[in-house]
C-alpha positions as CSV (number, residue, x, y, z in Angstrom):
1,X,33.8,-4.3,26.6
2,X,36.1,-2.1,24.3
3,X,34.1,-3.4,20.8
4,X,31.1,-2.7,22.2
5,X,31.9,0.7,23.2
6,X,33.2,1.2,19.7
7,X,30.5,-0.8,18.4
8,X,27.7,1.9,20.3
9,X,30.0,5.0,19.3
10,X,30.4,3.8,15.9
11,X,26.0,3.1,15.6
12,X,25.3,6.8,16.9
13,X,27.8,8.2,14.5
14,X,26.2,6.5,11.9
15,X,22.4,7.1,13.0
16,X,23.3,11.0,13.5
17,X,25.0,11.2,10.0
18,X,21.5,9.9,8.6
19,X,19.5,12.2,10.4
20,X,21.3,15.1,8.6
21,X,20.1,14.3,5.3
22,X,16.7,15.6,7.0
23,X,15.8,18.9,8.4
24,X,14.9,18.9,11.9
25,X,11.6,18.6,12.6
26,X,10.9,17.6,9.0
27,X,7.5,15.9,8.4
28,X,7.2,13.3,5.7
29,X,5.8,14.2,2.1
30,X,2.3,13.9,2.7
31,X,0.4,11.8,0.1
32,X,-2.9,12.8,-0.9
33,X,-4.1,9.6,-2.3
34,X,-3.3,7.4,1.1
35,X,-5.3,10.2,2.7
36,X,-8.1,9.8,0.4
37,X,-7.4,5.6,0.9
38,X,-7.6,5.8,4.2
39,X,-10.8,8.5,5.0
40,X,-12.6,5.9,2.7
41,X,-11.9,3.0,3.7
42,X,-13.2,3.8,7.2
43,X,-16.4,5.7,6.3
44,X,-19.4,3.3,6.2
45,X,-20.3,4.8,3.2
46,X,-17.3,3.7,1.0
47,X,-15.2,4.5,-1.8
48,X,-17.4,6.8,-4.1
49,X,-16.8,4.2,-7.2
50,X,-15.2,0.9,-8.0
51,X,-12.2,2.7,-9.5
52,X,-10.9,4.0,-6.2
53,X,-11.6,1.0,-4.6
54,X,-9.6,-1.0,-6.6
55,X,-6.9,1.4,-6.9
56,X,-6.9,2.1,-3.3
57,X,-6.7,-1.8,-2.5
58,X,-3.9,-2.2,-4.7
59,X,-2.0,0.8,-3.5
60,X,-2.6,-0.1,0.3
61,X,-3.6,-3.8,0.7
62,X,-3.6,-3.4,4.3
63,X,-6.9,-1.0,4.5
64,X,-10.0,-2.9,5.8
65,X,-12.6,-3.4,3.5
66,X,-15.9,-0.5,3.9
67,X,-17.8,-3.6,3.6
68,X,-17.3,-4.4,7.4
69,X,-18.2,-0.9,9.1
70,X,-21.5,-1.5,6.7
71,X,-22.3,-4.7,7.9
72,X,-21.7,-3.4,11.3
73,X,-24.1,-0.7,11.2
74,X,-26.8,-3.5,9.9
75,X,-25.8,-5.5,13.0
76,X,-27.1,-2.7,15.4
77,X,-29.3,-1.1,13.3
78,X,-31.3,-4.2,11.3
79,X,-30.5,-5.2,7.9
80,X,-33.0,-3.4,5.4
81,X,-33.0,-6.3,3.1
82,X,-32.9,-9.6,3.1
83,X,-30.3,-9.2,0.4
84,X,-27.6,-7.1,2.9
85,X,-28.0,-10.2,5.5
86,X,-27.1,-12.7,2.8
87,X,-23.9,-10.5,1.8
88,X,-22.7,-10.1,5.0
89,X,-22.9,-13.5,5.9
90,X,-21.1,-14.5,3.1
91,X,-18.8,-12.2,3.8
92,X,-18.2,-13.0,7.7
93,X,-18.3,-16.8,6.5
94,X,-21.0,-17.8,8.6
95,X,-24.8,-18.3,8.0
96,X,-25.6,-17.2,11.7
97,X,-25.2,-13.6,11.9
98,X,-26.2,-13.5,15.4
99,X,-22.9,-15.7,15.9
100,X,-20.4,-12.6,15.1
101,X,-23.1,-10.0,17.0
102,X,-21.4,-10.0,20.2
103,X,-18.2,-9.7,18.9
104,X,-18.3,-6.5,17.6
């Protein structure tokens, strides 16, 4: 019982040391081009070019694609091409969109 008082005094003295380094209160540095990442990647509309798509991607892998808020939109709305159903097929992996229609 002893160590693991010591142990639980010696882990709050450590994490309060830490938290001195910081102001209180202290946001993080805010990073304009995960901002501009993220308000993209969740816009139906896109990145604005292929440049900040692929810089983005590489930057934050974890970002969903644009292409799936697109296809989304088609699902409700109708596909305006033929072309657009063909993509997001291939892109869902399925040749029945109607499949993946409920699930979203």
């Amino acid at each position: 019982m002893g160590r693991f008082i010591v142990s639980l005094a010696l882990a709050y003295m450590a994490a309060a040391a830490i938290s001195l380094g910081r102001a209180h209160g202290e946001e993080p540095p805010v990073d304009p081009l995960r901002e501009f990442c993220v308000s993209q990647a969740f816009s139906p509309e896109g990145y604005g070019s292929g440049v900040d798509q692929n810089r983005c991607e590489r930057r934050y892998p974890s970002l969903p694609s644009p292409f799936i808020f697109r296809c989304v939109s088609y699902l409700d709305r109708g596909f305006p091409t033929p072309l657009d159903k063909l993509a997001c097929a291939l892109y869902f992996d399925t040749p029945d969109l109607e499949k993946i229609a409920p699930m979203v």
